[in-house]
Structure formats: C-alpha cells, structure tokens
Residue, then its C-alpha position, 0 to 999 in steps of 0.5 A: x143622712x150622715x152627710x147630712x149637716x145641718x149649718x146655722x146661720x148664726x154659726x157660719x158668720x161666727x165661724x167665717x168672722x173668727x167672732x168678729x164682723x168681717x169686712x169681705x163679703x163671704x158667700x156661701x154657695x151650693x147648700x140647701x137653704x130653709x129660709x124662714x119665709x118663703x120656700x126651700x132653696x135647693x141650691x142657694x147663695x147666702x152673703x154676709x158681711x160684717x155680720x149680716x146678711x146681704x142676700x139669700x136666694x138661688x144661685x142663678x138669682x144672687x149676685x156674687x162679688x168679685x172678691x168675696x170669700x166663696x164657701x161651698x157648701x154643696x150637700x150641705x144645710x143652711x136654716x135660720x139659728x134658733x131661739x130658746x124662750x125658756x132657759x136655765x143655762x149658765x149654772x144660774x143660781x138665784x131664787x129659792x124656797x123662801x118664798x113664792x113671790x121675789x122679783x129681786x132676784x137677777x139672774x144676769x147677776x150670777x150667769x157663768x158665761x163659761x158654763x158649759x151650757x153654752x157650748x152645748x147649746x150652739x151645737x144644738x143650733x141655738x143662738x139666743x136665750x132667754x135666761x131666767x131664775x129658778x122656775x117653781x115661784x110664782x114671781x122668781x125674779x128677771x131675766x136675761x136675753x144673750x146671744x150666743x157668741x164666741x169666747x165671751x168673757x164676761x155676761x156683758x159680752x153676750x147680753x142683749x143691751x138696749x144702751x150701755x147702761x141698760x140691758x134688756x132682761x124681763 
C-alpha cells in the first residue's frame, strides 16, 4: 500500500503544464485508471493537452502521438479530482450573530487565496470548492464556486466566471 499513490486528474495537468495549458500532448501511461463512468482500467493512457482531456482508455486502445510527452505511471492511480460541495476554506469571514437572516454578505469579498486551506485541500485530492459564509444563519449570505489552481493571486484567479464581469456564486 505505501507505493500506492493516488494522482488526481486535475493535478497532473496543473503539474505537467507548470499551471498553465501546454501545447504538446502529454501522455500518461501504464496507471491504473478509476474513470468516472465505465469500469476500472488496469493498465491505461490518459492524453491531455492544453488542459484538457483528449482520451483515457487502455493502452492497447488509445493512440499516442509521436511527439508527446510520455509519462509512466505504472503502479501508479490516476481518478477523477474531487468536488467539496460544502466549504469554509479561505480564512473567510463574514456573517455573524446579528441576525439570523443576511443575504448581503459575500464571501467572495474576504477569501485570502493564499490561505493555507487550499493547499491542504489539493493534497486531499480537491479540486473545486463551493465556499460559503458562515454556517449557523438561516439565510448567511452567497457563495463562491473556485477551482483550485497554482499560485493564484487574487480570488479572481480561481473563481469560476460566467463573464468577466459575472461570477458564478450562489
């Protein structure tokens, strides 16, 4: 079991790409593979490139191109990066006892994005969170949907945008 470790999608890209969306194929070969439809790969390819996923599948079905960058993987896992639905990460502040009902408060307003939450979070396999005020209040304000990414600078750099303008938060 100690050799057993567990890669997260959403990490390998961040890791291979240094943060950012790489124009070479990267391949990464040999690992296990726990889609999240279908069964279990025992021995799978995963492409990306430019942070995104081209094909998972096992290797004697997945096409590798000539000049991408192969990664072996073999005794390795490879699964889906998790979703935390419910979080208070980010040294949010926000709400409090005053009263039980204040839609006003927005926690996208005071998330410290170098909190180390996040980083915690990323090593338990996380890769979005849905942050929110407070708990405790019958109404404690919205929320703020981020992916988690490499050295963000400001909430900007990991929130989920609908436009520039417009954030998606609940």
């Amino acid at each position: 079991m100690k050799h057993l470790l567990i890669v997260v999608i959403g990490a390998l890209v961040w890791c291979a790409s240094g943060g950012q969306a790489q124009e070479r194929v990267q391949a990464y070969v040999g690992a296990r593979i726990i889609p999240i439809e279908g069964g279990e790969i025992p021995a799978g390819v995963l492409l990306v490139q430019r942070g995104k996923i081209l094909a998972v599948g096992p290797s004697d079905t997945v096409d590798i191109p000539a000049d991408a960058n192969t990664v072996d993987l073999t005794g390795k896992v490879i699964l889906p990066g998790l979703i935390c639905t419910h979080s208070h990460i980010g040294g949010i502040g926000g709400a409090d006892g005053s009263g039980p009902i204040q839609p006003d408060v927005r926690v996208y307003d005071s998330i410290d994005v170098l909190d180390p939450g996040f980083r915690r979070a990323v090593a338990g396999g996380l890769t979005s969170l849905n942050i929110m005020p407070g708990s405790g209040h019958l109404m404690s304000g919205q929320t703020v949907y981020v992916k988690l990414r490499h050295r963000p600078k400001t909430i900007e750099d990991i929130a989920y945008q609908e436009t520039r303008e417009r954030f998606w938060a609940a």
